[in-house]
C-alpha positions as MATLAB code, in Angstrom:
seq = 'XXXXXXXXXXXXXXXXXXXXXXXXXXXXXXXXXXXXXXXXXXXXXXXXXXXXXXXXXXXXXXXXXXXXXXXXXXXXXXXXXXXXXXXXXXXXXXXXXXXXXXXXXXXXXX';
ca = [
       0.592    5.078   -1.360;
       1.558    4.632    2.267;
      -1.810    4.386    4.265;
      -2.193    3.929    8.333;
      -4.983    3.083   10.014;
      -6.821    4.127   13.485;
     -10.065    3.915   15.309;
     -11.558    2.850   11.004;
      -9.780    6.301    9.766;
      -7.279    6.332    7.463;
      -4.498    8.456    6.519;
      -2.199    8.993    3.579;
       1.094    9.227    5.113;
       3.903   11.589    2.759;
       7.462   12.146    3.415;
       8.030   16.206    3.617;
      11.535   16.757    3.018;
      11.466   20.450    4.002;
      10.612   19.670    7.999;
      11.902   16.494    7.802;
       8.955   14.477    9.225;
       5.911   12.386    8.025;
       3.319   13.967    7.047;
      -0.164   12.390    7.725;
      -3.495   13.502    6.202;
      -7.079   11.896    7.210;
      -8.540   10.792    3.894;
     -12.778   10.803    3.672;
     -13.409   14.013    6.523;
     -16.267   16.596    5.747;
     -13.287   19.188    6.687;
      -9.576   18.470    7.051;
      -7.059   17.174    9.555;
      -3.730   16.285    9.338;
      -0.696   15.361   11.515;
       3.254   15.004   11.802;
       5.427   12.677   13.077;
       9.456   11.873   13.113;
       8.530    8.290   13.880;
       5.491    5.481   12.998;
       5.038    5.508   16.522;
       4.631    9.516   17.154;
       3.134    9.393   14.001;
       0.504    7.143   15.135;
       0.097    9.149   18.574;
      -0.322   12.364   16.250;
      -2.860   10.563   14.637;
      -4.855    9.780   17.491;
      -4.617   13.409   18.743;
      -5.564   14.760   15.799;
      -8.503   12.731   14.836;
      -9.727   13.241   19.027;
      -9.710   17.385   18.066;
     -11.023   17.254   15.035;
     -14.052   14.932   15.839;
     -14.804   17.432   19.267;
     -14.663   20.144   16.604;
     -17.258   18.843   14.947;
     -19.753   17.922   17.769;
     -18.976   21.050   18.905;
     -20.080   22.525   15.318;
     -22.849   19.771   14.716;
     -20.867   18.906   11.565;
     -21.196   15.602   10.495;
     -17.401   14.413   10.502;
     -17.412   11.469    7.931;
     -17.814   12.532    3.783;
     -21.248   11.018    2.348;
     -20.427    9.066   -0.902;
     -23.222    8.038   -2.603;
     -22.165    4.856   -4.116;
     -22.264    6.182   -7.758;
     -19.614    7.860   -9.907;
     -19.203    8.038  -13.709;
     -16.047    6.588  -15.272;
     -14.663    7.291  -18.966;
     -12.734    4.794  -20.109;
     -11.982    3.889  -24.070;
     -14.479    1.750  -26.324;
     -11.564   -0.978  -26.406;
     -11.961   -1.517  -22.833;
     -15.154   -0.833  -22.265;
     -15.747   -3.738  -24.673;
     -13.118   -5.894  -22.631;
     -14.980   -5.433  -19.664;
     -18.342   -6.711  -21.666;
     -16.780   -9.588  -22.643;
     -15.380   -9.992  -19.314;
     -18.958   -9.824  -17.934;
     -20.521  -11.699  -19.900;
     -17.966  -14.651  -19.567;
     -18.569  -14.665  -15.936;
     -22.291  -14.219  -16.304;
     -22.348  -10.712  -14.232;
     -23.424   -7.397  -15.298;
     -20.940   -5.010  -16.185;
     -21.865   -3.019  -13.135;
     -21.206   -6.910  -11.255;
     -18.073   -7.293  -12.441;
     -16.399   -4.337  -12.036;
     -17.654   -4.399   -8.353;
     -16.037   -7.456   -7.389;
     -12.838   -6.465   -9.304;
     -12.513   -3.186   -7.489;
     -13.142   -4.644   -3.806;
     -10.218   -7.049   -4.485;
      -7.981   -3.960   -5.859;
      -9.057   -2.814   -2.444;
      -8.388   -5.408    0.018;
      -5.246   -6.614   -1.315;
];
């Protein structure tokens, strides 16, 4: 997935074929805003404008713009790897919970 990045806000950034631009979309809003651009640099600009009207909209509102996560989600996964991930654990003396904590913030960061 193509991300940017501005101001801690990211965006998935698509190719639409139809208009022949970018396409950007804020990712983690309480509402939606997204933006086009021909070029990574109008792109970025669009960005900027967008996320500038969409946070006024919401002080305007008293909308909180940013999603709240909790920090917890359920996950099914198969026995087989759910007993991978024990061993895994256990081999590195962490909880599961431990281990698959550290392995998803380097999935992220890479």
């Amino acid at each position: 997935m193509n991300m940017m990045e501005v101001d801690g806000y990211k965006a998935k950034i698509e190719y639409d074929p139809e208009l022949d631009q970018f396409r950007g979309e804020i990712l983690g809003l309480n509402g939606s805003a997204d933006f086009y651009g021909e070029t990574p640099a109008s792109l970025r600009k669009e960005f900027k404008n967008s996320l500038k009207v969409y946070l006024e909209v919401c002080e305007e509102k008293g909308v909180e713009p940013i999603k709240n996560y909790s920090g917890k989600f359920n996950l099914r996964i198969p026995s087989r790897l759910h007993r991978e991930i024990a061993a895994r654990a256990t081999a590195a003396d962490k909880s599961i919970n431990e281990w698959i904590l550290e392995t998803l913030k380097l999935s992220v960061t890479e």
